[in-house]
C-alpha positions as CSV (number, residue, x, y, z in Angstrom):
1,X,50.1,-0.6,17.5
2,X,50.0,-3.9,18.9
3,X,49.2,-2.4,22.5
4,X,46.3,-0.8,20.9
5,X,45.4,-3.7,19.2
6,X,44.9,-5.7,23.3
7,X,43.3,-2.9,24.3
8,X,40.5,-2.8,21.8
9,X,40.4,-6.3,22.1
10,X,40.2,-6.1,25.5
11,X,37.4,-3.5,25.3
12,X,35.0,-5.7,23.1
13,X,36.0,-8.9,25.0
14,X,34.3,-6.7,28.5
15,X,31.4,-5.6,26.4
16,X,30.5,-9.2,24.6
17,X,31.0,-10.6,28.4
18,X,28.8,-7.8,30.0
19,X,26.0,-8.8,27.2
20,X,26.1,-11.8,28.5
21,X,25.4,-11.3,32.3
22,X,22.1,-12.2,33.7
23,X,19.8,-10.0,35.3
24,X,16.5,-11.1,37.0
25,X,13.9,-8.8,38.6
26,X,10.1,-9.1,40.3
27,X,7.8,-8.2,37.7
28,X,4.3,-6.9,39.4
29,X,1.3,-8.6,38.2
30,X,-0.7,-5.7,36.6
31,X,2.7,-4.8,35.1
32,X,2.5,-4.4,31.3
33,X,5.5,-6.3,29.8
34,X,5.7,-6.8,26.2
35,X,9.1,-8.3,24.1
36,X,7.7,-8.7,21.0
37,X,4.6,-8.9,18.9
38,X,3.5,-11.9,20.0
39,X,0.8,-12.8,23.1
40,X,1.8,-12.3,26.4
41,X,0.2,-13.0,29.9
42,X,-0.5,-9.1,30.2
43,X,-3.2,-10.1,27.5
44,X,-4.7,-12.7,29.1
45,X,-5.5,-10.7,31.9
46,X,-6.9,-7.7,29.4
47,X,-8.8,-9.9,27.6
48,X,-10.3,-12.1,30.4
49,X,-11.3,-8.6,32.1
50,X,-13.2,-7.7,28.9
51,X,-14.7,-10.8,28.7
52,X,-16.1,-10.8,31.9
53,X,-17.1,-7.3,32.0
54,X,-19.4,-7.7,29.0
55,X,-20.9,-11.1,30.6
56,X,-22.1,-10.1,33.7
57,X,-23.2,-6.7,32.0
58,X,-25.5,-8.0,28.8
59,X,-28.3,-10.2,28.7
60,X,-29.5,-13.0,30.0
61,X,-26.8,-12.3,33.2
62,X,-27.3,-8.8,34.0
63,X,-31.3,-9.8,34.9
64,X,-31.0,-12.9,36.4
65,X,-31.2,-13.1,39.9
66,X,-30.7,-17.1,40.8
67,X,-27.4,-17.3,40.5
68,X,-27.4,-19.4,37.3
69,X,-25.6,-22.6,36.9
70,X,-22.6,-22.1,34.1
71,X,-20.1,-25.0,33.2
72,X,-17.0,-23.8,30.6
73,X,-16.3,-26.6,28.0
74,X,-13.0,-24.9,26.7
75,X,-11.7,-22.1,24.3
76,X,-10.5,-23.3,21.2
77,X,-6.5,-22.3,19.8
78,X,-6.6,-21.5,16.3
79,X,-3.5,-19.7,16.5
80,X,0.2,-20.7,14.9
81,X,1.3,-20.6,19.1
82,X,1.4,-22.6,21.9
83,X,-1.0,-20.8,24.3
84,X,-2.8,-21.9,26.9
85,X,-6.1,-21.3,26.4
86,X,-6.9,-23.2,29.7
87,X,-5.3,-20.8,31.3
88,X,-7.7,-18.2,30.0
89,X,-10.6,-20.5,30.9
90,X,-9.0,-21.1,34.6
91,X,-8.7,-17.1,35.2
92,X,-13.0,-17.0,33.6
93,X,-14.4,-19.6,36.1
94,X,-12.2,-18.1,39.1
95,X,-13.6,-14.3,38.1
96,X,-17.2,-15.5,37.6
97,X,-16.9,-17.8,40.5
98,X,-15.8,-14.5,42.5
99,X,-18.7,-12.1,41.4
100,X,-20.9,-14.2,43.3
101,X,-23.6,-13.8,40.4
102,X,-23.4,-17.3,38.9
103,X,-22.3,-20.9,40.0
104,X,-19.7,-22.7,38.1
105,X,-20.1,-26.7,37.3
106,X,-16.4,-27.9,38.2
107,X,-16.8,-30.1,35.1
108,X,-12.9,-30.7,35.2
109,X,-13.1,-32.7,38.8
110,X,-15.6,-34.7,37.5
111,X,-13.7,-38.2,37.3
112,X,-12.7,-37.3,40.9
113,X,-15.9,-36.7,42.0
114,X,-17.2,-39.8,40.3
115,X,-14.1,-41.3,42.5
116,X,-14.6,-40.6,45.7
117,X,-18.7,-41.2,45.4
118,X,-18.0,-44.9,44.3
119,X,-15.3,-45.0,47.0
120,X,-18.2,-43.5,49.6
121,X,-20.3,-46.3,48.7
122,X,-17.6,-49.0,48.5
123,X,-18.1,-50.4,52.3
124,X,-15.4,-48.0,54.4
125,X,-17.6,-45.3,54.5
126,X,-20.2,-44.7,57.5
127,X,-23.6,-44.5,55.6
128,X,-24.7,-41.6,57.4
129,X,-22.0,-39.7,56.3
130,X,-22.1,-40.7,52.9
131,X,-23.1,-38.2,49.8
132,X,-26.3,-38.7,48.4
133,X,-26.3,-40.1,44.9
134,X,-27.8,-38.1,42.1
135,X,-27.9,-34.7,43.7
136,X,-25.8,-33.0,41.1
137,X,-27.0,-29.8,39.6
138,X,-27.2,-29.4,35.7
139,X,-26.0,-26.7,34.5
140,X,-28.5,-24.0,32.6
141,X,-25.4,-22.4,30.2
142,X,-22.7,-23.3,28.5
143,X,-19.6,-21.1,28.0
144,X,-17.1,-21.8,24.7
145,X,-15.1,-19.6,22.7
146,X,-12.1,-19.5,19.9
147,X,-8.9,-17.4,20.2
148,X,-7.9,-17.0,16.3
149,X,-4.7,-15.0,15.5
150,X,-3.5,-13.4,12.3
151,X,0.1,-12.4,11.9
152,X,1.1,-9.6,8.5
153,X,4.2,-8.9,7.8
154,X,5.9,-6.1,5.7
155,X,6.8,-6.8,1.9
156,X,10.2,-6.8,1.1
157,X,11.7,-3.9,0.7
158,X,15.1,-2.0,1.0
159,X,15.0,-1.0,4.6
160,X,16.7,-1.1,8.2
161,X,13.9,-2.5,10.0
162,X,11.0,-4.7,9.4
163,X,7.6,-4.8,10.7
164,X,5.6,-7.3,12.2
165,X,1.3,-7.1,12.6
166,X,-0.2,-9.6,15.0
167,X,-3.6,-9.6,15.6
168,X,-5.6,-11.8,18.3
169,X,-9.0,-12.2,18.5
170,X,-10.6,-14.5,21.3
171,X,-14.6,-15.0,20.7
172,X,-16.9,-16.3,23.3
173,X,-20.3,-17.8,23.1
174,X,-22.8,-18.3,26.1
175,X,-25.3,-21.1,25.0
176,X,-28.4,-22.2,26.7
177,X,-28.0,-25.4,27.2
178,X,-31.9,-26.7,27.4
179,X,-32.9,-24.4,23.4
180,X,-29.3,-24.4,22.0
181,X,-29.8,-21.0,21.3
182,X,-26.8,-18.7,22.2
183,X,-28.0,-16.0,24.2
184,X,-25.0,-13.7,24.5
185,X,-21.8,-13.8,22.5
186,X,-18.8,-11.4,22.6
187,X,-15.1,-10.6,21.8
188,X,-12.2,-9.1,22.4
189,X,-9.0,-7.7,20.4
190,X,-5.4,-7.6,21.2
191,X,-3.5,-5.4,18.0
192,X,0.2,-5.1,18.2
193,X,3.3,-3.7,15.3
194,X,6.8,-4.5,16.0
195,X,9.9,-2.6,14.7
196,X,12.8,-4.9,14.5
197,X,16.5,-4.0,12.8
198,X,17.6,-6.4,10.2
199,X,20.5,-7.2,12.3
200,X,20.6,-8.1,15.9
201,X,20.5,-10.4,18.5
């Protein structure tokens, strides 16, 4: 009996120390990995793919054929998480920016810029190599948005598992700058359920 008790001990002592063994591995970029209900970098790449898709498609984008000045003021979080929505915004400028069909204002070097032109004129710099002054261009749209979320969960009930709803939703708005009117506006949806047992770890 008791050898069969060290044995069985034994046995769950291997399991409980093989649970707790780290494992690593190279995920691929366009791989879809998903733990749980909640928002993952797989959907930031969905929905900034979307997003894109549907600006450079619909009017006033899809006609224009100056390469229009854009500058991106910032997607809003109304969700219950910490995301980073300016990491949504980064991966927006760097697609437009790579379409080639519009320019991008880098509003977020600005202070820098504003640096090194007061720096240029400061006395160091050779004057004919300096920047001119007032030469930056204005740009024609602005590009905001909102990522809400909305999370539902099962009532309570006798049952093994429960289930969890989550539902994003990021909204974007193209604005024209000089009327204020918004001349395209779009979103996109990310819907996901999770099953999860009562008891676990």
């Amino acid at each position: 009996m008791k050898k069969s008790l060290l044995f069985w001990g034994g046995m769950i002592f291997l399991l409980m120390l093989s649970g707790c063994t780290v494992t690593t591995r190279e995920v691929a970029s366009d791989e879809k990995v998903i733990y749980d209900e909640g928002y993952h970098f797989s959907d930031k790449k969905m929905i900034v793919g979307d997003m894109v898709t549907s600006l450079l498609t619909k009017h006033p984008l899809v006609r224009a054929t100056d390469r229009p000045v854009l500058i991106v003021y910032g997607i809003a979080n109304r969700t219950s998480e910490h995301i980073s929505t300016s990491a949504i915004s980064d991966d927006i400028r760097m697609a437009l920016v790579e379409s080639g069909r519009v320019r991008m204002i880098n509003e977020t070097q600005r202070e820098n810029i504003e640096k090194e032109t007061s720096y240029q004129y400061g006395g160091s710099v050779a004057a004919e190599t300096r920047i001119l002054k007032a030469r930056q261009v204005g740009a024609r749209y602005m590009l905001t948005g909102t990522l809400r979320s909305i999370e539902k969960k099962q009532p309570r009930q006798f049952r093994l598992t429960k289930k969890t709803l989550m539902y994003y939703s990021l909204n974007l708005e193209l604005t024209d700058i000089q009327t204020g009117l918004i001349e395209w506006a779009d979103s996109t949806e990310v819907i996901r359920e999770a099953s999860k047992p009562f008891i676990g770890w």
